[in-house]
N, CA, C and O atoms as a GROMACS GRO file, in nm:
protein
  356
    1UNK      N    1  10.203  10.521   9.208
    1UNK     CA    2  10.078  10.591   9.205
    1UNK      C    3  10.006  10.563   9.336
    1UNK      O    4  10.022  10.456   9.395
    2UNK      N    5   9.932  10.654   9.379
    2UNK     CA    6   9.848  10.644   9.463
    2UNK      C    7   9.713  10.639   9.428
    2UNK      O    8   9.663  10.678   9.322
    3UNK      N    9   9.626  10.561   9.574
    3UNK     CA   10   9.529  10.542   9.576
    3UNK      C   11   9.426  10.571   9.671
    3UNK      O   12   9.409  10.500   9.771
    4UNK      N   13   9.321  10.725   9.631
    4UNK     CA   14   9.282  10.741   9.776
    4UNK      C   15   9.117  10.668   9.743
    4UNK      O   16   9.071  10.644   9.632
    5UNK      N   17   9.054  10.645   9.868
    5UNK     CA   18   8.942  10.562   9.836
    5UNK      C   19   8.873  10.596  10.002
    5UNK      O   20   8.941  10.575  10.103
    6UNK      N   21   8.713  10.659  10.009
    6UNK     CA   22   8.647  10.666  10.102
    6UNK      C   23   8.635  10.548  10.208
    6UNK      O   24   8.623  10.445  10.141
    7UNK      N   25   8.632  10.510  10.374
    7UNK     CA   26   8.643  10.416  10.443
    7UNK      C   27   8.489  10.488  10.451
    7UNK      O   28   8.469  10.608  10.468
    8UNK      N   29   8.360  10.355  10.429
    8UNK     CA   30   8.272  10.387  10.501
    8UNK      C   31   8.216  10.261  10.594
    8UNK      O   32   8.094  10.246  10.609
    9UNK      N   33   8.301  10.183  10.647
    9UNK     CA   34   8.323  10.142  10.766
    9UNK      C   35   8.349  10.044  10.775
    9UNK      O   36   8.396  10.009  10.667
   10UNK      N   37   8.347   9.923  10.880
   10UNK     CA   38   8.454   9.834  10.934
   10UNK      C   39   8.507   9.737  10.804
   10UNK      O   40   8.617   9.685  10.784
   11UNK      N   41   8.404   9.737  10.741
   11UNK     CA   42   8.485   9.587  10.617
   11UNK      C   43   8.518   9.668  10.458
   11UNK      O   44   8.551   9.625  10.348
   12UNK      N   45   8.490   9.808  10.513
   12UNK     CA   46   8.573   9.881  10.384
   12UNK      C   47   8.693   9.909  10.412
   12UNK      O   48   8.775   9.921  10.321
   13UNK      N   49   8.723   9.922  10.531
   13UNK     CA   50   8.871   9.993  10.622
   13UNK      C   51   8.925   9.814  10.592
   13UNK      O   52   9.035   9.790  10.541
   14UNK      N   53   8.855   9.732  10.620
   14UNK     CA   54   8.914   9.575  10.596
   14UNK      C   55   8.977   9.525  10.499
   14UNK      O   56   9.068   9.443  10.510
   15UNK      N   57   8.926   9.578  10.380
   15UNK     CA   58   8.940   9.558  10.225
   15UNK      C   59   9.062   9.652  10.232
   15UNK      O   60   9.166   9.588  10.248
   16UNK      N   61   9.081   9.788  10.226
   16UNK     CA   62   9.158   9.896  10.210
   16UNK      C   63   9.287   9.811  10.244
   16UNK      O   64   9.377   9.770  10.171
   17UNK      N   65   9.266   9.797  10.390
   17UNK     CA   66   9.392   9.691  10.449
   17UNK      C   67   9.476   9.577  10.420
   17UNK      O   68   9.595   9.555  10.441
   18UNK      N   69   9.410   9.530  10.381
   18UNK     CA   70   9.429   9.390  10.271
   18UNK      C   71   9.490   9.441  10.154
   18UNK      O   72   9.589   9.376  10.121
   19UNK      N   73   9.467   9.519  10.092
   19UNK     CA   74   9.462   9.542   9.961
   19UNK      C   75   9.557   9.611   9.944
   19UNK      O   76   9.608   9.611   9.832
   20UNK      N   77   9.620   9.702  10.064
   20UNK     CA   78   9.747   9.765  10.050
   20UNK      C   79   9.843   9.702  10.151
   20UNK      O   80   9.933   9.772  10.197
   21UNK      N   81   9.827   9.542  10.198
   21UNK     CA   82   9.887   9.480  10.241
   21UNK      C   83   9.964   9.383  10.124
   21UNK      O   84  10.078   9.344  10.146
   22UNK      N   85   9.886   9.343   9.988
   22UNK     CA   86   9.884   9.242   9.936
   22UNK      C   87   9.984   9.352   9.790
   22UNK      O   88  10.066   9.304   9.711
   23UNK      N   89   9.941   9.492   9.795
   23UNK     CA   90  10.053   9.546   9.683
   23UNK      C   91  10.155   9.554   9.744
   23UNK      O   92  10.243   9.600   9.672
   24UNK      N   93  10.208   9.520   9.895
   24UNK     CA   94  10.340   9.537   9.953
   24UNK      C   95  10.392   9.376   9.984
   24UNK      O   96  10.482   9.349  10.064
   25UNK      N   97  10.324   9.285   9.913
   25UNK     CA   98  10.370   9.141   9.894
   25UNK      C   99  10.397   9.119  10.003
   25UNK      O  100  10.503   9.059  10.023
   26UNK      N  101  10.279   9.173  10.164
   26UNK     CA  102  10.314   9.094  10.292
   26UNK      C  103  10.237   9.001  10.311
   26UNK      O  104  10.137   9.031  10.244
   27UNK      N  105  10.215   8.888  10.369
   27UNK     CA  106  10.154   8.802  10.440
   27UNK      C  107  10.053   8.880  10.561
   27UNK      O  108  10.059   8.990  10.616
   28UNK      N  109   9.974   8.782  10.569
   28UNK     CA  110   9.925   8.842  10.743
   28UNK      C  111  10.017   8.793  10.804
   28UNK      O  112  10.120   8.856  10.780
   29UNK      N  113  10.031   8.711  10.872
   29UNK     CA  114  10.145   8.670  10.950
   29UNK      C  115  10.286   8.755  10.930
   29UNK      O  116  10.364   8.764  11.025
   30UNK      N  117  10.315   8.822  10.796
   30UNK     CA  118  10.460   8.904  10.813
   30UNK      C  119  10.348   9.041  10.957
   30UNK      O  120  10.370   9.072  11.074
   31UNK      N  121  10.247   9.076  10.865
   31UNK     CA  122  10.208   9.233  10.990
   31UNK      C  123  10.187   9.166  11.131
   31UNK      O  124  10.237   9.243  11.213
   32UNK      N  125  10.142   9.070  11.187
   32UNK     CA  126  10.125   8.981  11.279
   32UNK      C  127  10.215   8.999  11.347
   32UNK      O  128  10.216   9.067  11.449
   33UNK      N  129  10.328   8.925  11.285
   33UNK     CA  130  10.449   8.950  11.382
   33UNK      C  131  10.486   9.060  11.384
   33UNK      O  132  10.444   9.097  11.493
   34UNK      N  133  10.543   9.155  11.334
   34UNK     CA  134  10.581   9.275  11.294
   34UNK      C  135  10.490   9.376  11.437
   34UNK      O  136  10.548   9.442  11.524
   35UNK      N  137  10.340   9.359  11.421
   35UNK     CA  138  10.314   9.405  11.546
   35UNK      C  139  10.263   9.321  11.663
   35UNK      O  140  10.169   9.353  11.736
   36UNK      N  141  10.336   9.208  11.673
   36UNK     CA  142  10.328   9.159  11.770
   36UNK      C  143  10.183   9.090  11.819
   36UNK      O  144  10.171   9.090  11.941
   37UNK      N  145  10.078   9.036  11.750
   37UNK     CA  146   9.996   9.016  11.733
   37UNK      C  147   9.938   8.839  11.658
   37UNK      O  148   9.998   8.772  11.574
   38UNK      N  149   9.828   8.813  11.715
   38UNK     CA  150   9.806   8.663  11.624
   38UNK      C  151   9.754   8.705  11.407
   38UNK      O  152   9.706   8.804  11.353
   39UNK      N  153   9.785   8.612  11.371
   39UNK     CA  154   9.758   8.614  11.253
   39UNK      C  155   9.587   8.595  11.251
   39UNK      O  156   9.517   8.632  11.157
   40UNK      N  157   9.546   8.544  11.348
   40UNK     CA  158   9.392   8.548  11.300
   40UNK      C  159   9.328   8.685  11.331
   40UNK      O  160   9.217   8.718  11.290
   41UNK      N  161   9.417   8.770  11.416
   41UNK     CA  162   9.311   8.895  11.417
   41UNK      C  163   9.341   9.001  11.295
   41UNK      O  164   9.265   9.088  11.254
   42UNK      N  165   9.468   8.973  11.252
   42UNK     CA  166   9.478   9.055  11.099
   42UNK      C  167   9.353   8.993  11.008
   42UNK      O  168   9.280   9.058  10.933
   43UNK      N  169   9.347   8.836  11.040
   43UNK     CA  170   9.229   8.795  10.938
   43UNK      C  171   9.113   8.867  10.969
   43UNK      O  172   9.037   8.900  10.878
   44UNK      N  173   9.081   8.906  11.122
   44UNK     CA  174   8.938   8.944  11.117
   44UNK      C  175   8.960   9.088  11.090
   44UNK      O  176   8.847   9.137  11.099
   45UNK      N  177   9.036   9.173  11.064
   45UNK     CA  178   9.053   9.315  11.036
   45UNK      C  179   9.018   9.303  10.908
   45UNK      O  180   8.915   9.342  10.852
   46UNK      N  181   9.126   9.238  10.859
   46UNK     CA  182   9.100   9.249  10.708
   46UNK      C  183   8.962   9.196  10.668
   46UNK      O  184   8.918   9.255  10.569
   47UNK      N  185   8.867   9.085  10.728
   47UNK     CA  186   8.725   9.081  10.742
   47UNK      C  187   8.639   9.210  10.756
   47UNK      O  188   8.570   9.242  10.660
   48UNK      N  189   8.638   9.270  10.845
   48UNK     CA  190   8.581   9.397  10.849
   48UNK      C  191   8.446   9.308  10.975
   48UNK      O  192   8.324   9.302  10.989
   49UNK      N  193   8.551   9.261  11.031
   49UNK     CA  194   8.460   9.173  11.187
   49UNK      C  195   8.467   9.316  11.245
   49UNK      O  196   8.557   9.397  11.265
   50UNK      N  197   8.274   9.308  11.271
   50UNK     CA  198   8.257   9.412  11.375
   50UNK      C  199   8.272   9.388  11.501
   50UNK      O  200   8.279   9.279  11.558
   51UNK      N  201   8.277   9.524  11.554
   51UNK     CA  202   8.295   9.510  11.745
   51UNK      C  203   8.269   9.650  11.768
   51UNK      O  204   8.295   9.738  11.686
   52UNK      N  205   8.221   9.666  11.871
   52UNK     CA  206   8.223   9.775  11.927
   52UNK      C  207   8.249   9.898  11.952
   52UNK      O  208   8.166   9.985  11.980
   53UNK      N  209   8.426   9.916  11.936
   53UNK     CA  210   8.515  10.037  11.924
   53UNK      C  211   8.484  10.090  11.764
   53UNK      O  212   8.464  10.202  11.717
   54UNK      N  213   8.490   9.932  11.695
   54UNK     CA  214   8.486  10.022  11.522
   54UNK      C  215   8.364  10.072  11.498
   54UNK      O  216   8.363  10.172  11.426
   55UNK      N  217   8.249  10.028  11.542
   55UNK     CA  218   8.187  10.053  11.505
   55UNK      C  219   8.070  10.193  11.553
   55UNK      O  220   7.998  10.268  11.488
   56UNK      N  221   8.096  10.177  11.684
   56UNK     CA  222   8.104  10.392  11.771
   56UNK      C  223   8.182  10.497  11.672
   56UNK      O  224   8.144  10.609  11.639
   57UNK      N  225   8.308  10.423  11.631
   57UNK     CA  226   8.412  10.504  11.574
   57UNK      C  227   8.271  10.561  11.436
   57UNK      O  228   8.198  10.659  11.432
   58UNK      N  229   8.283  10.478  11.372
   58UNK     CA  230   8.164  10.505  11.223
   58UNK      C  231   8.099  10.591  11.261
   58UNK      O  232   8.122  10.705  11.220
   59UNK      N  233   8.005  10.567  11.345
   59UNK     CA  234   7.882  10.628  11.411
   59UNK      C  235   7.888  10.724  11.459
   59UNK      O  236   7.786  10.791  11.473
   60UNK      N  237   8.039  10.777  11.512
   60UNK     CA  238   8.046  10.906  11.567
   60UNK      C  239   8.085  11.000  11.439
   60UNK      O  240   8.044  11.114  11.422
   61UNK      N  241   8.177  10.923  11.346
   61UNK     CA  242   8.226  10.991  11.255
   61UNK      C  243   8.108  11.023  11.158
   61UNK      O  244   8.128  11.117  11.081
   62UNK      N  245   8.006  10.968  11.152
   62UNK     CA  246   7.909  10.954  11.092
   62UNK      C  247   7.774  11.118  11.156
   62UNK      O  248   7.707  11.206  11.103
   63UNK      N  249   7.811  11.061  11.313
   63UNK     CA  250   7.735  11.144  11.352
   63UNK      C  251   7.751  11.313  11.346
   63UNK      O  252   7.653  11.386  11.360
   64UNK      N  253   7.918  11.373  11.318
   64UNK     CA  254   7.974  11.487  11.295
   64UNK      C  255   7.978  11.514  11.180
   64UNK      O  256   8.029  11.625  11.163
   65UNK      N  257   7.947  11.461  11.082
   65UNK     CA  258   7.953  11.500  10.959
   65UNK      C  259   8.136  11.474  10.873
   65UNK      O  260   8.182  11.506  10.763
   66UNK      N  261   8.195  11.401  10.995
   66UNK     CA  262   8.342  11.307  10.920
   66UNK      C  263   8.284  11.224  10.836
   66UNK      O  264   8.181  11.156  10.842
   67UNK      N  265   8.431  11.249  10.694
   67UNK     CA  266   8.410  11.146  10.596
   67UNK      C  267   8.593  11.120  10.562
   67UNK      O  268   8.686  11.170  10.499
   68UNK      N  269   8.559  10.996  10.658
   68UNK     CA  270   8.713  10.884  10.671
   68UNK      C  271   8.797  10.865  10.548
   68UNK      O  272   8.755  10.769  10.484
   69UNK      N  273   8.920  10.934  10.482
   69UNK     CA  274   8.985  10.850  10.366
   69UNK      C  275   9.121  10.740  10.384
   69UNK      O  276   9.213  10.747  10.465
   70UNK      N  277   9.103  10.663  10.301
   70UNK     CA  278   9.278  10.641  10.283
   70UNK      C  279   9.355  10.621  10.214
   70UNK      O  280   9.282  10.561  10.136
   71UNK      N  281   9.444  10.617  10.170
   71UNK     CA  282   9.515  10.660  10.039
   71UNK      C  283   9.667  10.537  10.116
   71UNK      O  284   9.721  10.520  10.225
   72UNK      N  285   9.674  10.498  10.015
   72UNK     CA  286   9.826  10.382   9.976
   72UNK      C  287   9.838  10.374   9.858
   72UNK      O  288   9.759  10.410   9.771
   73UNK      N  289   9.971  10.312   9.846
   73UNK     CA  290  10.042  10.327   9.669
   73UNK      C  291   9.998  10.178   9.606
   73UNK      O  292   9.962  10.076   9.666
   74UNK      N  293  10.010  10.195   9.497
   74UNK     CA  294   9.920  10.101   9.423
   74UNK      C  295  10.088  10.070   9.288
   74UNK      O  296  10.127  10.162   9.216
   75UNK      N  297  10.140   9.959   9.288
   75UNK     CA  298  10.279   9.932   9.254
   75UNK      C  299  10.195   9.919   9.114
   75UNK      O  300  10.242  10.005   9.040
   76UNK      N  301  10.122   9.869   9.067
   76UNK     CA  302  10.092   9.760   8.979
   76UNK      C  303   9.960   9.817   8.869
   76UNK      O  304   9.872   9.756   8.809
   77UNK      N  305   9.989   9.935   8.874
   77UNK     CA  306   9.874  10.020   8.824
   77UNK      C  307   9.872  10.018   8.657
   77UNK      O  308   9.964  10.074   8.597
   78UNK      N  309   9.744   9.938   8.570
   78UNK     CA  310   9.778   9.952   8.467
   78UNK      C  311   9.775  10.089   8.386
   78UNK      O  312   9.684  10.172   8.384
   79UNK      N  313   9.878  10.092   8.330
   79UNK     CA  314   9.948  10.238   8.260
   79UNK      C  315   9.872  10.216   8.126
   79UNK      O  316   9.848  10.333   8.098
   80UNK      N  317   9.819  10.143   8.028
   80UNK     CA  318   9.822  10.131   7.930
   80UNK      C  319   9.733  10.268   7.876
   80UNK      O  320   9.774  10.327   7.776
   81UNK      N  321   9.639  10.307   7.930
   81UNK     CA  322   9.590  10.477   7.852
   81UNK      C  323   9.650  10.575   7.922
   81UNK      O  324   9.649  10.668   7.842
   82UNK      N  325   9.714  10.623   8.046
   82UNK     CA  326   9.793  10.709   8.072
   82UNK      C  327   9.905  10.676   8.006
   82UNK      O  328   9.956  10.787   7.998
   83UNK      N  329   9.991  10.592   7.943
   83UNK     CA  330  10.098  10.609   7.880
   83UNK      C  331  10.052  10.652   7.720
   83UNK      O  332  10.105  10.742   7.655
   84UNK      N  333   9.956  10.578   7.681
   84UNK     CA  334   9.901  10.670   7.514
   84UNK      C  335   9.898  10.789   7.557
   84UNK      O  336   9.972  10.872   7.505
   85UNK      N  337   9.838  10.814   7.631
   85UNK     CA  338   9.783  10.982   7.661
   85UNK      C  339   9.915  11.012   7.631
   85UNK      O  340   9.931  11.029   7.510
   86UNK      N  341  10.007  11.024   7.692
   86UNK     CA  342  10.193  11.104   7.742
   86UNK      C  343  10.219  11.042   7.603
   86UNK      O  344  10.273  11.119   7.523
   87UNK      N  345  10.194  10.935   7.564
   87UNK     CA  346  10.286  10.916   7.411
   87UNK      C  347  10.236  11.043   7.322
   87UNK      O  348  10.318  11.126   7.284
   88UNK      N  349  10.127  11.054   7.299
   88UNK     CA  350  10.026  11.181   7.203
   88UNK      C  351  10.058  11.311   7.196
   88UNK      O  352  10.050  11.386   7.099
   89UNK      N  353  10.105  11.342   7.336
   89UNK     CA  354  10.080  11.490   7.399
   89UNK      C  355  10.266  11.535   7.320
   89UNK      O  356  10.314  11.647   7.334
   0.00000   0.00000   0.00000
C-alpha cells in the first residue's frame, strides 16, 4: 500500500524520510553510505534542520501557489477493517 502525505516543509519532508526509511528496515548509516555521505547529515535531514536552500525552496513553493507531495509504500499497514470490508462484500 501506499502512502501519499502533503510536505509542508523542512521537518515534514524529515519525518516523511525517516519514516519511509524505517518501513524499508534501513539504517541511516545503510543511506549514508549508499550515497556517499556522513550519517549525521541523514540525522539532520531526517531532523528537518533548517538551512537556507530548504527553506527558499518552501517559500518559493509557497510563494506560487505549489503544494509539495510524497507518497512511499507503507509494508506494515494494518488491514484489519479493509480485510472485514472484502470479507462482507
Amino acid at each position: 500500500m501506499k502512502l501519499t502525505t502533503e510536505v509542508t516543509g523542512s521537518f515534514a519532508l524529515g519525518q516523511i524520510i525517516q519514516q519511509s526509511r524505517m518501513q524499508q528496515e534501513l539504517s541511516q548509516r545503510d543511506i549514508a553510505r549508499t550515497l556517499g555521505i556522513s550519517q549525521k547529515w541523514v540525522w539532520e535531514m531526517e531532523q528537518g534542520k533548517p538551512g537556507i536552500l530548504m527553506d527558499r525552496l518552501f517559500k518559493m513553493l509557497d510563494a506560487v501557489g505549489i503544494t509539495l507531495y510524497a507518497e512511499f509504500d507503507v509494508k506494515d499497514w494494518d488491514k484489519t477493517d479493509e480485510t472485514a470490508e472484502m470479507d462482507e462484500a
